[in-house]
C-alpha positions as CSV (number, residue, x, y, z in Angstrom):
1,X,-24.0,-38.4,6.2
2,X,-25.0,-35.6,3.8
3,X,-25.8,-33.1,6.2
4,X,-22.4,-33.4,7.6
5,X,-20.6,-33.2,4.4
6,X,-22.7,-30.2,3.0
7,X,-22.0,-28.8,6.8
8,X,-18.1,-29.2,6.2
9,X,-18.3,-27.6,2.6
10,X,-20.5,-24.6,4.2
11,X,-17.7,-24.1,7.0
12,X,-14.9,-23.9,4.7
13,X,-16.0,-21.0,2.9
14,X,-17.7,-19.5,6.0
15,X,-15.2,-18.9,8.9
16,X,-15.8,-17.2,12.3
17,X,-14.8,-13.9,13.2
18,X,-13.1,-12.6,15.8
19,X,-15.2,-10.7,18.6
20,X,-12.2,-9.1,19.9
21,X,-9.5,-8.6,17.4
22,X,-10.1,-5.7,14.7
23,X,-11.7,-6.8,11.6
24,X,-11.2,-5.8,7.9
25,X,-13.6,-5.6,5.1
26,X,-12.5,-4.9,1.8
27,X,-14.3,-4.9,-1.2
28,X,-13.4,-4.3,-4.8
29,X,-15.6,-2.5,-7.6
30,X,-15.9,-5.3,-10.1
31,X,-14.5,-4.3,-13.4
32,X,-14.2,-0.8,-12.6
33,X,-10.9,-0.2,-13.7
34,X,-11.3,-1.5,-17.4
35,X,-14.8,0.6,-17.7
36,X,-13.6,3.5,-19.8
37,X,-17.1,5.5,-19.2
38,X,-15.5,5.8,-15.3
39,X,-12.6,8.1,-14.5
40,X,-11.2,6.7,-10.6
41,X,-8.9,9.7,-10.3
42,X,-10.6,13.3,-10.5
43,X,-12.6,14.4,-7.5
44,X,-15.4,16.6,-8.8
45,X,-18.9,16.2,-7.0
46,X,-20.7,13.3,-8.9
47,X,-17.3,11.5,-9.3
48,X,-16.5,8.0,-8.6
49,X,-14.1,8.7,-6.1
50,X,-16.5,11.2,-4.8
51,X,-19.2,8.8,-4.4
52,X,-16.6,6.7,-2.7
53,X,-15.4,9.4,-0.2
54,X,-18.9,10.1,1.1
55,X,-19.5,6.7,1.1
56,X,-16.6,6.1,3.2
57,X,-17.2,9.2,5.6
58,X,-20.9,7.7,6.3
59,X,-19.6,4.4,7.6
60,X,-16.7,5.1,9.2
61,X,-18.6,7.6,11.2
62,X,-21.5,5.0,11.7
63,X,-19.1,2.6,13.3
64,X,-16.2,4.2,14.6
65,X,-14.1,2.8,12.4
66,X,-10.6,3.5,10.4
67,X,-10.3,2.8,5.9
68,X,-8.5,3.2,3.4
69,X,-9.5,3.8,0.0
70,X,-8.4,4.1,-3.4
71,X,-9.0,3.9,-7.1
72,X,-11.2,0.9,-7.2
73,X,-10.9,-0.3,-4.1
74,X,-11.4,0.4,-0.2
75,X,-10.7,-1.3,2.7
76,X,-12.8,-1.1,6.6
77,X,-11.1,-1.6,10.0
78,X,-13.6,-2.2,13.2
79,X,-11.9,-1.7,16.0
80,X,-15.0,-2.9,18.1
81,X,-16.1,-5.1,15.1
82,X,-19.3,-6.4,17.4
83,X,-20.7,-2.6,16.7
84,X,-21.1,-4.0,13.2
85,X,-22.1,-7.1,13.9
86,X,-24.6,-6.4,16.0
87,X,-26.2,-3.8,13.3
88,X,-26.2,-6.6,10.8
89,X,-27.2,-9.5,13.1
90,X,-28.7,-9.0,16.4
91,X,-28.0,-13.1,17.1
92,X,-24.1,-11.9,17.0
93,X,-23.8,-14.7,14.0
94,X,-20.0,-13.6,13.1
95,X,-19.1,-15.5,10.2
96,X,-17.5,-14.1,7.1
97,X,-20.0,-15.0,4.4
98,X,-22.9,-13.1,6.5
99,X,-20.8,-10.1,7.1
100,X,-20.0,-9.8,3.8
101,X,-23.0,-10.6,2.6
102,X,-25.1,-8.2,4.6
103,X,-22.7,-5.2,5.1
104,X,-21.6,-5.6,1.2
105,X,-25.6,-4.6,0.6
106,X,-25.2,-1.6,2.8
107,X,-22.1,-0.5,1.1
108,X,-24.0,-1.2,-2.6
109,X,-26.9,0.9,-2.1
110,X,-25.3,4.2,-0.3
111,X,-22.5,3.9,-3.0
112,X,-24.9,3.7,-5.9
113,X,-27.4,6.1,-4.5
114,X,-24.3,9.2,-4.7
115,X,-22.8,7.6,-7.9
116,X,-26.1,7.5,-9.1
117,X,-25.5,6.1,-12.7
118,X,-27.9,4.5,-14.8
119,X,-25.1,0.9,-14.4
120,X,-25.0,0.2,-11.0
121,X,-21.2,-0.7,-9.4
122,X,-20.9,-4.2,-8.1
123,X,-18.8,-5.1,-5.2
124,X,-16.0,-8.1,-4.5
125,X,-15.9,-8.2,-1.1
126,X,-13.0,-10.1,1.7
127,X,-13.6,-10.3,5.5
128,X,-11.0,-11.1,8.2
129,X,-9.5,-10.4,11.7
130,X,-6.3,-8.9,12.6
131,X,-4.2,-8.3,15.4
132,X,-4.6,-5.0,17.2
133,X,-0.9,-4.5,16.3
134,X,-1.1,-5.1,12.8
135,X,-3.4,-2.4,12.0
136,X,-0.3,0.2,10.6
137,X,1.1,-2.7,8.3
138,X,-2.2,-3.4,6.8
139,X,-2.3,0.5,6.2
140,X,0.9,0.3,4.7
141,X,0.6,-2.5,2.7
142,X,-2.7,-1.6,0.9
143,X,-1.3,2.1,0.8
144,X,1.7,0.4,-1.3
145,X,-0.9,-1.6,-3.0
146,X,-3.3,1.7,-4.2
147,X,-0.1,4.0,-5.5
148,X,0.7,0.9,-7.5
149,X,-2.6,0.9,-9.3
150,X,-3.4,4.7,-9.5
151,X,-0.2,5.6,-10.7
152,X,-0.8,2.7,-13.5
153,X,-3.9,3.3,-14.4
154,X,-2.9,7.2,-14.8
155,X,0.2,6.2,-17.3
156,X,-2.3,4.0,-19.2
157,X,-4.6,7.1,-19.3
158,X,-1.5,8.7,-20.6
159,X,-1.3,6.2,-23.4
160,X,1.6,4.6,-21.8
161,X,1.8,0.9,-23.4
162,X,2.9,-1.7,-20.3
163,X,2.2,1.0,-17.6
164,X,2.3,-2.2,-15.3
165,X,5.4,-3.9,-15.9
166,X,7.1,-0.8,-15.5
167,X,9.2,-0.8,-12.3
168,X,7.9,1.2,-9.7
169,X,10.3,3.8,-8.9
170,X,10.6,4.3,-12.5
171,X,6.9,4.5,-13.0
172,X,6.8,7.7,-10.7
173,X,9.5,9.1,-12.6
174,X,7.6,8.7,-15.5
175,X,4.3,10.0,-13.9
176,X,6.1,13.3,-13.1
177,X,6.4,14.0,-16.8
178,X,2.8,15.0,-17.2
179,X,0.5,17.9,-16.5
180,X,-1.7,16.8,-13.8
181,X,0.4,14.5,-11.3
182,X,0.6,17.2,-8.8
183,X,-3.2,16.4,-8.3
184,X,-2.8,12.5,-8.2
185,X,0.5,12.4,-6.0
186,X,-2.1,14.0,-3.7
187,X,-4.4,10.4,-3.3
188,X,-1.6,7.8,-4.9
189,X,-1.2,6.5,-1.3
190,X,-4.3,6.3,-0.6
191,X,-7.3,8.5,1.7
192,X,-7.2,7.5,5.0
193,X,-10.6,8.2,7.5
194,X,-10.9,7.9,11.0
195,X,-14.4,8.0,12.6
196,X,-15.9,10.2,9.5
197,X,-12.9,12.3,9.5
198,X,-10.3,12.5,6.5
199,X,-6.9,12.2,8.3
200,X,-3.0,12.7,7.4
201,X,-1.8,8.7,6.6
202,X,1.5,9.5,7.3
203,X,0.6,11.4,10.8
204,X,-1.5,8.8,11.3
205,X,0.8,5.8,11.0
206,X,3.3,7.9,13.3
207,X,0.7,7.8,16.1
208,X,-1.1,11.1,15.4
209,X,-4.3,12.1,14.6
210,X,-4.3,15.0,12.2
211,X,-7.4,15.8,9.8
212,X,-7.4,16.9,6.6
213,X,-9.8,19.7,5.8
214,X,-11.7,18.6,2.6
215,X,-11.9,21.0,-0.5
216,X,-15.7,22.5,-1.2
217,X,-14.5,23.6,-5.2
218,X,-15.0,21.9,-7.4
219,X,-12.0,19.8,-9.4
220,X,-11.8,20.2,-12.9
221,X,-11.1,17.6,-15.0
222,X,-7.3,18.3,-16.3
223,X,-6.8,14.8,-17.8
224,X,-7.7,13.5,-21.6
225,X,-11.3,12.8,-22.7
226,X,-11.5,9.1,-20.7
227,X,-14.4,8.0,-23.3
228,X,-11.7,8.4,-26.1
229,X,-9.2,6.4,-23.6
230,X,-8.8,2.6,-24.8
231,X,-7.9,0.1,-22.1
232,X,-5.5,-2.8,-23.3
């Protein structure tokens, strides 16, 4: 009797994955955008979103696979996703909760090795499978998703009271009035990779592969002091 109600409890938060179909993780750095010691937008070498770009080039390349990333948060596609599973399991045990669990370790310790701050970044991470032709809307949708946030949390950096409930065509407006947009309409959409390559998102969801050349200089920070920055 027990051991088939535990079982049922177990299997609700522990589904099966696809073998076939392409599967998504996404994770989330937990509390990262209210951590005013962390700046998600500039790209200089021991950056956040630097750590997160390497980080992403490394496993995209390991597994042949497509994600987008931005701000906080960045999102895998496995085309093959048993390339994966295989790595983290070699008894092929595709649920969710053991991909997560074992690939979200992976992901911790490269992240945190580049970032390499005294606090460690912790993880929130989701795992599902998609149809093959669903891939360009879930690009989409999280691209919509990341401009949302980044060009937030740069009016809030901007001292901009209610950055979020400000309606979305509006709040690029607004973004446009400050020195150093040109440089975040650059990753609003997010940074697409393909198989450890930075590629063109729009190209890309047009049915073209075109990469993006990354920048060796350093970035400069142009933005205010982010220690001085209070988050509402």
């Amino acid at each position: 009797m027990w051991s088939s109600y535990f079982f049922q409890i177990q299997n609700k938060y522990s589904m099966r994955i696809s073998l076939k179909k392409p599967l998504i993780v996404r994770f989330d750095g937990k509390n990262v955008t209210k951590d005013n010691t962390i700046d998600l937008l500039n790209q200089y070498d021991d950056s956040f979103f630097y750590s997160l770009e390497q980080t992403v080039k490394y496993f995209t390349y390991k597994y042949e696979a497509i994600s987008i990333f931005g701000t906080d948060e960045v999102s895998f596609i496995f085309l093959n996703p048993i390339r994966l599973i295989e790595d983290l399991d070699n008894e092929k045990y595709a649920k969710t909760n053991e991909i997560i669990s074992l690939f979200s370790q992976y992901f911790y310790e490269y992240f945190n090795k580049i970032f390499n701050r005294d606090k460690k970044i912790f993880w929130h991470g989701k795992c599902f499978s998609i149809n093959q032709d669903k891939i360009n809307s879930y690009i989409k949708y999280r691209s919509n998703i990341i401009k949302n946030v980044t060009t937030t949390y740069f009016l809030k950096k901007m001292n901009i009271k209610d950055a979020g409930r400000i309606k979305a065509n509006v709040k690029i407006k607004k973004c446009s009035e400050y020195n150093g947009y040109e440089k975040i309409k650059k990753i609003e959409n997010g940074i697409l990779y393909l198989n450890g390559d930075r590629t063109d998102i729009e190209e890309f969801l047009n049915g073209n592969v075109v990469k993006i050349k990354s920048e060796k200089k350093r970035i400069e920070n142009e933005f205010f002091d982010i220690t001085k920055w209070d988050i509402e």
